[in-house]
C-alpha positions, -999 to +999 in steps of 0.1 A: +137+024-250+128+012-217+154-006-195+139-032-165+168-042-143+169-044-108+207-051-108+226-017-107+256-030-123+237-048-156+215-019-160+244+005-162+261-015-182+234-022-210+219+013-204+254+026-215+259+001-243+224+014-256+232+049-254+266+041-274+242+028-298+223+062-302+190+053-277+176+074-256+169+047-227+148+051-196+155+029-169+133+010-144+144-007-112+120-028-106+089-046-125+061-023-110+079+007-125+084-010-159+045-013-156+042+019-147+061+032-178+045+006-204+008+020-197+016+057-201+003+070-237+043+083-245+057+046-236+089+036-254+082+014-287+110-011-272+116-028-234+146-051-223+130-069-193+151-087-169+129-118-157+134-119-117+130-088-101+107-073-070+071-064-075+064-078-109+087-102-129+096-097-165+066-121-174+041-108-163+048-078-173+047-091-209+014-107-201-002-072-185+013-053-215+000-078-241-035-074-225-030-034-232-054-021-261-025+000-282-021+005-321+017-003-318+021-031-289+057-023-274+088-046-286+094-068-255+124-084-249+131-105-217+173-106-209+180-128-183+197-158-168+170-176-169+185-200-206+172-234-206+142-242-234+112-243-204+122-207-194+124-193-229+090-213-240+076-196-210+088-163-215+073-158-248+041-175-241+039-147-214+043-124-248+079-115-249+088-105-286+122-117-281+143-136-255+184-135-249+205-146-219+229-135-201+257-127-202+246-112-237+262-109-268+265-072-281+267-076-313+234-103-314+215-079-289+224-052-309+203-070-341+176-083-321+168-044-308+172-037-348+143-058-358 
């Protein structure tokens, strides 16, 4: 599972939750690495993408995975506190799976990650 967070604090703190969850999580600081990580051939099924962070922002790094040709697309889900009904339209017309705001719920991230 791939991790997108330029915040130290928030990716520690959902990187640990995840690996108290049993995932083996890789974590990217910025949106270029998340990039970076989504086009290699051994890229994680799952992303949590935060929306505003240097180089590329959460969306479009939906939209540049979406246009990746790949048997299994990547589950992408954009975490952020970004919450009102413009900013989730948007997110997952740039091709986010998924969309939850912050501060997030455990136990509802935990069963969005399940699907």
């Amino acid at each position: 599972m791939l991790i997108a967070n330029d915040d130290t604090v928030s990716a520690r703190i959902l990187e640990a939750t995840l690996r108290h969850w049993g995932h083996e999580v890789t974590v990217a600081r910025d949106g270029q690495a998340a990039w970076n990580v989504l086009q290699r051939e051994d890229c994680p099924k799952l992303a949590i993408l935060d929306w505003m962070m240097p180089g590329l922002e959460g969306p479009e790094v939906c939209r540049r995975s979406r246009a990746l040709v790949k048997a299994v697309p990547t589950y992408l889900i954009l975490l952020t506190a970004k919450g009102n009904s413009g900013d989730i339209v948007a997110g997952l017309d740039a091709g986010a799976d998924d969309y939850v705001t912050k501060p997030f719920d455990r136990d509802e991230l935990r069963s969005r990650i399940r699907v």
